[in-house]
N, C-alpha and C positions, 0 to 999 in steps of 0.2 A: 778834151780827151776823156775818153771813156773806159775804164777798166771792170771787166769782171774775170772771176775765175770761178771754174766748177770743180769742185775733188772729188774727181775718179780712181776710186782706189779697188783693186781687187780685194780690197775686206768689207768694202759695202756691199758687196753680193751680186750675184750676175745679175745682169738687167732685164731678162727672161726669165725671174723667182721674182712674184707677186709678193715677197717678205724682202726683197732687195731696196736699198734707198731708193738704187735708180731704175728699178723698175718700169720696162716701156708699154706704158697699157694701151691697147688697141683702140679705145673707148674715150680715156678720157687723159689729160697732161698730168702727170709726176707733182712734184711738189720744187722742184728745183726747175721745171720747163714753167710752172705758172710762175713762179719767183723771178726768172728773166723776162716772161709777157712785160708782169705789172712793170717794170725797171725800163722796159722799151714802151712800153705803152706811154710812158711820161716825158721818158726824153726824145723822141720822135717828134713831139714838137720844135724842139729846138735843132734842127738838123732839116736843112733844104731839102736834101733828097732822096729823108724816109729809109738809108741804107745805112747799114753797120759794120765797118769792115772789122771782120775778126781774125786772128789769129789763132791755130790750135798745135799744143805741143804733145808729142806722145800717145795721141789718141789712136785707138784701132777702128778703123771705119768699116761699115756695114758694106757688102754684105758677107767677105770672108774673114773681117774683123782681125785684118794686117797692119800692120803700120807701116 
């Protein structure tokens, strides 16, 4: 078993302010999306079929960002 968690909090700043943690740049990954690459880049070996199943709680999803 595999756990991560991300903290999305409305005081890291919207994700569309280039000064926000989670800032989503068109160009290149955040610093919290290359931080799960490297974490699945590792463990992807040990898993048959290369998939992850996740869970999300709370989250507002794109593209009217409801929950």
């Amino acid at each position: 078993m595999f756990l991560l968690q991300e903290l999305c909090q409305t005081s890291n700043g919207n994700p569309q302010d280039s000064q926000s943690l989670h800032y989503i740049n068109p160009h290149a990954p955040n610093q919290y999306v290359r931080a799960i690459q490297s974490v699945a880049d590792i463990i992807e070996d040990y898993d048959s079929d290369k998939y992850f199943p996740v869970l999300g709680f709370g989250a507002r999803q794109p593209p009217d960002y409801t929950q």
